[in-house]
N, C-alpha and C positions, 0 to 999 in steps of 0.2 A: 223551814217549810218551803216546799217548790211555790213557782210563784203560781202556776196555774190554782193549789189550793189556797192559798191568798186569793186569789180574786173571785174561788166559787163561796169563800166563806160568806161576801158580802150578798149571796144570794140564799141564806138562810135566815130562817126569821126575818119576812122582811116585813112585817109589822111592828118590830120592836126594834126601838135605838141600836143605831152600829156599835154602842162601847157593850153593850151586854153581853154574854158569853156564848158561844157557838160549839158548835159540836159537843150537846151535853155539859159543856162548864171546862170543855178542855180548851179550848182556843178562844183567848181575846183580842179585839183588836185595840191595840193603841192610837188613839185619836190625838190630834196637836189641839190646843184650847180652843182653834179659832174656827176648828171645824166640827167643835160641837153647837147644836140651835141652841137661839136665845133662850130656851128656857131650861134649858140645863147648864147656862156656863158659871152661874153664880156659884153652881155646888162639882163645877169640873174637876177640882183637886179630891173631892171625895170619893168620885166616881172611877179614877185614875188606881186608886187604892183600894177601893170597897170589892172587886173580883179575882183583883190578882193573884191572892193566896193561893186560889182553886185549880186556875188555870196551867196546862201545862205547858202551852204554844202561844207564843205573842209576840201578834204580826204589830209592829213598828208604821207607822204610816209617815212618811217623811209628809214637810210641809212644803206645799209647793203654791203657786198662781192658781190663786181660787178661779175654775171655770167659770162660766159667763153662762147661768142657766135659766134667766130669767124668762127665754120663751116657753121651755118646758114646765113653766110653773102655773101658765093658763088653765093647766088640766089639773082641778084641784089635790090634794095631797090625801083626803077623803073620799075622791068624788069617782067616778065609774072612766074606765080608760078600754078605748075600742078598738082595733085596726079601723073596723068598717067606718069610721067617721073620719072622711077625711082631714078633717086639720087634725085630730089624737094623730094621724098614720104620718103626718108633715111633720109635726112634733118629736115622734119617736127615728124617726128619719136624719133628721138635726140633732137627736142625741146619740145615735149609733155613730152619725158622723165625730161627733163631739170624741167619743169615749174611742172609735178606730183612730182620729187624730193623734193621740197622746205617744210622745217618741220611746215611751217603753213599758214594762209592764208598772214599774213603781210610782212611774207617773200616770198612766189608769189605774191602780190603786188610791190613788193621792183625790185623782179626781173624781170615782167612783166614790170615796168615803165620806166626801165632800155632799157630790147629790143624794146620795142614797135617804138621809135624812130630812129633805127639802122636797122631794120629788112623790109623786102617786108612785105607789110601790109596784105598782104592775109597770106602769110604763118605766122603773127604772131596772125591774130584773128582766122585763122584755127586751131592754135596747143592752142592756151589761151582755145577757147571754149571748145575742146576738154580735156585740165586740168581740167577746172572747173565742167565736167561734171562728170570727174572720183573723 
């Protein structure tokens, strides 16, 4: 898989966990243990196994230096994300930075797969799309 479709996959479903199936049940993503949330690591070896059959694409996610996303986590994981409010747009601004930092695509991968499940889902397909477009 090119890497650009790697990186738009983690922009589908972004209400549902990154290990779930994308493009229909064709494409999974492989998560390392330590990048999935606390409340799915207890059953991570099931979840490794429970889609794989189906899929016909799977993206590998190396494991790398867990980003630092602690500012972006102010803006709750539930809760409403705005450009118009300035600190959401300071927020989104230190994550676009975040995600153009990374020295290549596998590693914004690595770090994308990381946030996507920690993060308000707008503000992280807002600042993803905008990396990948820079």
């Amino acid at each position: 898989m090119s890497d650009n479709r790697k990186l738009l996959a983690l922009l589908q479903r972004p209400l549902e966990p990154t290990f779930y199936p994308k493009d229909n049940g064709k494409t999974l993503i492989d998560l390392p243990e330590s990048y999935l949330t606390d409340r799915y690591k207890p059953i991570g070896d099931t979840l490794q196994t429970r889609f794989s059959s189906e899929a016909d694409t799977r993206i590998a996610v190396r494991a790398s230096t867990l980003p630092d996303i602690a500012f972006a986590e102010a803006i709750p994981r539930r809760g409403d994300f705005s450009l118009f409010i300035p600190k959401h747009r300071e927020i989104a601004g230190n994550l676009i930075d975040l995600f153009i930092n990374q020295p290549d695509v596998d590693t914004l991968m690595s770090a994308g797969s990381y946030a996507r499940d920690r993060l308000n889902p707008i503000l992280f397909q807002y600042a993803m799309a905008v990396a990948i477009q820079h």
